[in-house]
C-alpha positions as CSV (number, residue, x, y, z in Angstrom):
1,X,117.2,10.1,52.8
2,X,115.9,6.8,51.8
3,X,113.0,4.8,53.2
4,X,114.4,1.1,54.5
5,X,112.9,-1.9,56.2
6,X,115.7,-3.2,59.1
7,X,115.9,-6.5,60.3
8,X,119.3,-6.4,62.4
9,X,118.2,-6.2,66.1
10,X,121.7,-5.1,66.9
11,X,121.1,-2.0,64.4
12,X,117.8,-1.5,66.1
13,X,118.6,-1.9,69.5
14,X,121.6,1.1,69.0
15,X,119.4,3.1,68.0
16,X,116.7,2.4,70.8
17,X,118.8,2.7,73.8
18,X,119.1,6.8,72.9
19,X,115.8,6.4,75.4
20,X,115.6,2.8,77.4
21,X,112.4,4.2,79.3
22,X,111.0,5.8,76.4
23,X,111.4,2.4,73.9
24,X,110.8,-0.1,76.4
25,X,108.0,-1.7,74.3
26,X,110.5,-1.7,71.5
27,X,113.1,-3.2,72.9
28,X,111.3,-5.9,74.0
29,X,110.0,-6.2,70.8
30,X,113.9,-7.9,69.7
31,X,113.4,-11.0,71.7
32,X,112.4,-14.0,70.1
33,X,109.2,-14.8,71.4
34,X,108.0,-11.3,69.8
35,X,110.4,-10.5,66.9
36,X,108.4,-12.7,64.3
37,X,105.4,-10.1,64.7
38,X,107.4,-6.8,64.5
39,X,108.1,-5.0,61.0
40,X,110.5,-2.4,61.0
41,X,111.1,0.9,59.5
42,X,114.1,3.4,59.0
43,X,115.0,6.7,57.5
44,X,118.6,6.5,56.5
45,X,120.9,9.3,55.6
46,X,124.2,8.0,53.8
47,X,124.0,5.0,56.2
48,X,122.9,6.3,59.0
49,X,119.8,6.0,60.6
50,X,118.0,9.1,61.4
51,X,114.5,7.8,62.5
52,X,112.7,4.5,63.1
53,X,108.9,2.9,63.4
54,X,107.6,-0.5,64.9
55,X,104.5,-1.9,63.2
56,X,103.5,-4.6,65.9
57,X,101.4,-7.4,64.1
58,X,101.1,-9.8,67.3
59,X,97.5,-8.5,67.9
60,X,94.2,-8.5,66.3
61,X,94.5,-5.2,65.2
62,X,97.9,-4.3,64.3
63,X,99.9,-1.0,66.7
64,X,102.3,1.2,65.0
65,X,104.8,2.6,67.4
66,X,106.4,6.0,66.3
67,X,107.5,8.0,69.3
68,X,110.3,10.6,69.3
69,X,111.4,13.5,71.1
70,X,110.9,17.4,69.3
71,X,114.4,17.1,67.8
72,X,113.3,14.0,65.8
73,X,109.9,15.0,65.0
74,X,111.0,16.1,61.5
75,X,113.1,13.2,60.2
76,X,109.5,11.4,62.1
77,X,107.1,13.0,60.0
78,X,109.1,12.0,56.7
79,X,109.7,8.2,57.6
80,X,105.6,8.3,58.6
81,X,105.1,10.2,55.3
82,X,107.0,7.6,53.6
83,X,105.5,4.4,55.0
84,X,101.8,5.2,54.8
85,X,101.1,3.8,51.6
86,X,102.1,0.4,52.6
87,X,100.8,0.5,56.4
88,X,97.2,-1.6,57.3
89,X,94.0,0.1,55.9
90,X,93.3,-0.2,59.7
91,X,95.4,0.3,62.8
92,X,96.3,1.3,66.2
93,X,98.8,3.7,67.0
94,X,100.8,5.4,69.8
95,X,102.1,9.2,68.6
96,X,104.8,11.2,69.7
97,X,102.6,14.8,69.9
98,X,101.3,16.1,66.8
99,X,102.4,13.1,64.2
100,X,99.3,11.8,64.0
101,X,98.3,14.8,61.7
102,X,100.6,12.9,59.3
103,X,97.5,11.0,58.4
104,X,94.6,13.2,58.6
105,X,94.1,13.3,54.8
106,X,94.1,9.3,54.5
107,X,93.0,7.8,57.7
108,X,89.4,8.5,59.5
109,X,91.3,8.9,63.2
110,X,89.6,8.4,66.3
111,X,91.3,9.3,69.5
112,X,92.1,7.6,72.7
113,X,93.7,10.4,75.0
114,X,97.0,11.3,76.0
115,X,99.2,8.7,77.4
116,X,101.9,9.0,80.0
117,X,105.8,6.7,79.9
118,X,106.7,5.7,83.6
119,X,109.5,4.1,84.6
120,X,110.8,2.1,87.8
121,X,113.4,4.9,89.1
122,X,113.0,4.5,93.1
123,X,113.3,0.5,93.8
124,X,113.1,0.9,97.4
125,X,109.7,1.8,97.8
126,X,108.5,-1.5,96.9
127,X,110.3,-3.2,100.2
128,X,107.1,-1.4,102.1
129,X,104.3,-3.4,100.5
130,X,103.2,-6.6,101.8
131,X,102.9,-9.7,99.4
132,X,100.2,-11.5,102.0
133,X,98.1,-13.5,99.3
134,X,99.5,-12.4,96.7
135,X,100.0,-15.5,94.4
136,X,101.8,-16.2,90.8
137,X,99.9,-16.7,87.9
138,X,100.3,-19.6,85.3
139,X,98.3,-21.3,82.4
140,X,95.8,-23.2,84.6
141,X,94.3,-20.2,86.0
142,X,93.6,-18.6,82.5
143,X,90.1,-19.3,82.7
144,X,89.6,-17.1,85.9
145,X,91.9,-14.6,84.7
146,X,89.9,-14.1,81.5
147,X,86.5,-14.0,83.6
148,X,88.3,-10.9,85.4
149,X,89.4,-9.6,82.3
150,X,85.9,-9.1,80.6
151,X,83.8,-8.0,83.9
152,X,86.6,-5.8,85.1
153,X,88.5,-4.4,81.6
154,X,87.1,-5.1,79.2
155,X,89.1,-3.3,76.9
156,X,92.6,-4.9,77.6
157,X,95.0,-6.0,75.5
158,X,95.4,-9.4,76.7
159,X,97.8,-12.4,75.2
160,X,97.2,-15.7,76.5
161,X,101.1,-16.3,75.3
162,X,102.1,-13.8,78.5
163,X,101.3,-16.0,81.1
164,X,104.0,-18.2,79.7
165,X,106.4,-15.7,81.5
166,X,105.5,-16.5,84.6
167,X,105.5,-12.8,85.2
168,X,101.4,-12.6,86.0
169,X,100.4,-11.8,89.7
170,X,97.1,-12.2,91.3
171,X,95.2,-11.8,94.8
172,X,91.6,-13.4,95.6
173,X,89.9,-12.9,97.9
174,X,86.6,-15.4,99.3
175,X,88.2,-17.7,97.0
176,X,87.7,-15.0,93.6
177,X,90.5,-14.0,91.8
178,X,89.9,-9.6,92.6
179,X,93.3,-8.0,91.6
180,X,95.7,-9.1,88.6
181,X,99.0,-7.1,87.3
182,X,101.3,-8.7,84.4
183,X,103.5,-7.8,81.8
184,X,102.6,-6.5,77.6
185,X,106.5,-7.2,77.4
186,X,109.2,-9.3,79.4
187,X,112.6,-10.0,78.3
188,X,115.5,-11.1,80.4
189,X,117.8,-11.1,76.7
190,X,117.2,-7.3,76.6
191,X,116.7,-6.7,80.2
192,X,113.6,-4.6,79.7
193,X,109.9,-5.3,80.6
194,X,106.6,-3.4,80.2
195,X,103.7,-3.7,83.2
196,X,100.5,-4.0,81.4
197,X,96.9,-5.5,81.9
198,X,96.3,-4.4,85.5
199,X,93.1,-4.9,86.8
200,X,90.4,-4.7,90.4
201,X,87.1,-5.5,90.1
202,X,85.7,-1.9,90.7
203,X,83.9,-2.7,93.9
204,X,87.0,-3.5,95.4
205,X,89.0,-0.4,94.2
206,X,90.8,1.6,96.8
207,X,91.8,-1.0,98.8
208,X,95.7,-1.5,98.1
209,X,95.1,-5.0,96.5
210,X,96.8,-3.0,92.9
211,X,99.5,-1.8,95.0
212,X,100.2,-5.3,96.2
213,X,100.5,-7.3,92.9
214,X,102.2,-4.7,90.8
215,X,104.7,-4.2,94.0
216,X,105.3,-8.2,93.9
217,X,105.3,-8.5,89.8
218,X,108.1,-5.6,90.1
219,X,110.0,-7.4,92.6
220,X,109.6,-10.6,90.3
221,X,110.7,-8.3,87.3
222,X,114.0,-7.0,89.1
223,X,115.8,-10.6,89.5
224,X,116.2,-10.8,85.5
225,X,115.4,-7.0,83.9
226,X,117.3,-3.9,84.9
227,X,114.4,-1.4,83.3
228,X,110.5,-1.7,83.8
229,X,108.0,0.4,82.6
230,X,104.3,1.1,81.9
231,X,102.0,3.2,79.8
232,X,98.9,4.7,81.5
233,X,96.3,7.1,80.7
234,X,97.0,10.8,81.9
235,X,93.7,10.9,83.2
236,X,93.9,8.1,85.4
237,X,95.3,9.7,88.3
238,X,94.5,7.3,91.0
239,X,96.9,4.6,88.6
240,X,99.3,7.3,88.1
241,X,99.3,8.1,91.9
242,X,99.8,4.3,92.8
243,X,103.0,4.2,90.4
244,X,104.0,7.0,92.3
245,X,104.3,5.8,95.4
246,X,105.8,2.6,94.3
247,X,108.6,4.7,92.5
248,X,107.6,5.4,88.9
249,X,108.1,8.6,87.2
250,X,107.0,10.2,83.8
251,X,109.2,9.7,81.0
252,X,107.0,11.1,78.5
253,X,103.6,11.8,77.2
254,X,102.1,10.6,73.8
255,X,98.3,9.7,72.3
256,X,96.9,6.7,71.4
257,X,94.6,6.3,68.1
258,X,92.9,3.9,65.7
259,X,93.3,5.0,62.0
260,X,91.3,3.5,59.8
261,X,91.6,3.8,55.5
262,X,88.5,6.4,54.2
C-alpha cells in the first residue's frame, strides 16, 4: 500500500460518509472557509483507499484527526506509521483507542481523557425548551464573549472566525453575558456541523441556561445542516446528561493527546 497526500474533497468525502456522525469534524473540514488549513493523508491499495488522517493546521497548535472503527485499526496504524516522520514536532490529537501507541517511541505524550462522539438523533426533544432571552451572537459582542471565555473555560478552543456563522447563542443575565453555545464546525455545503465552545459561569451551573442556548443553536443548525454533533469528555456527565435529554446519543469513544517530539 502506498502512502498519498489527497486533495479531491469528492474522494474524501466518499470515504467519510462510511460514518457521518463519527467524521463530522472532517467533513466539515471540505468547506471552503476551512479547507485551506486541512492536509490530508491516505493509504491506498491499487487505487483504493483503505484509510485516511486530517492534520488540521487552523489553530495554534496543530490537531491530527485519525479515528476509525476496530476493522480499520490495522490499515490505521500503517498510514500513522507512515506519516510520522513528516507530522509537527508538536501536536494535538484525537485517537481511535489504542493508536496513539503508534508514537510512544517518538513523541513525549501527555493525555487528555477519553472522549465521547454524540450526535443529534431525537429532534423533537428540543420543541420542549424555552428560547426566553436567549439571543444570537455576532462580531460586536466578541469582546464579552472572550471575557466569558477566559473566566469561565479557559481552556477552549475558540476562533474569532466562528462567529462569522452566525451560529453562536448567548443568554445574560443582569445585563452579563452567563451562558454561550456555538459551533467548532458549520457547513451548509456539506450539511454537517459540530457544537463546540459551550460555556456557564460556574456559579450559575445547574440552572438550565446550557440547555437553552444549545437547544436554540440546534434549532438554528437544523434549517441548513441535516447532521450535528459534538465531542465531550466521558467524565463530564452532567454535559453528557444535558445532550441526553435534548436527544444526543454516543456514536463513539476516542482520547485526546498532545505529542510532542523527545
Amino acid at each position: 500500500m502506498a502512502t498519498v497526500s489527497i486533495h479531491s474533497k469528492e474522494e474524501i468525502e466518499r470515504f467519510l460518509r462510511r460514518d457521518t456522525f463519527g467524521h463530522i469534524y472532517e467533513i466539515g473540514d471540505l468547506d471552503d472557509f476551512f479547507w485551506d488549513r486541512t492536509v490530508w493523508y491516505g493509504l491506498k491499495d491499487g487505487g483504493e483507499l483503505r484509510q485516511m488522517a486530517l492534520l488540521y493546521v487552523g489553530t495554534g497548535l496543530p490537531a491530527l484527526l485519525a479515528l476509525t472503527g476496530d476493522e480499520g485499526r490495522a490499515v490505521m496504524v500503517e498510514l500513522l506509521q507512515s506519516i510520522a516522520p513528516v507530522l509537527p514536532s508538536r501536536f494535538y490529537a484525537h485517537f481511535s483507542g489504542g493508536l496513539v501507541d503508534v508514537f510512544a517511541n517518538r513523541f513525549s505524550v501527555v493525555p487528555h481523557g477519553d472522549h465521547v462522539k454524540m450526535g443529534l438523533m431525537d429532534r423533537s426533544r428540543l420543541d420542549s425548551v424555552s428560547k426566553s432571552g436567549v439571543f444570537r451572537l455576532a462580531g460586536r459582542n466578541l469582546d464579552e464573549l472572550a471575557k466569558l471565555y477566559e473566566e469561565s473555560y479557559p481552556g477552549n478552543w475558540f476562533d474569532p472566525r466562528m462567529l462569522e456563522t452566525g451560529q453562536y447563542f448567548g443568554l445574560r443575565r443582569e445585563g452579563t453575558l452567563v451562558s454561550v453555545a456555538g459551533v467548532h464546525v458549520y457547513s451548509p455545503r456539506y450539511r454537517v456541523a459540530a457544537l463546540g465552545n459551550i460555556a456557564t459561569r460556574p456559579a450559575l451551573r445547574g440552572r438550565g441556561f446550557a440547555t437553552a442556548v444549545i437547544a436554540e443553536l440546534c434549532r438554528s443548525l437544523l434549517l441548513s445542516v441535516d447532521h450535528v454533533g459534538l465531542n465531550v469528555k466521558s467524565d463530564n456527565l452532567s454535559a453528557i446528561g444535558c445532550y441526553q435529554r435534548l436527544g444526543f446519543e454516543q456514536n463513539a469513544v476516542y482520547g485526546e493527546y498532545t505529542l510532542e517530539l523527545r
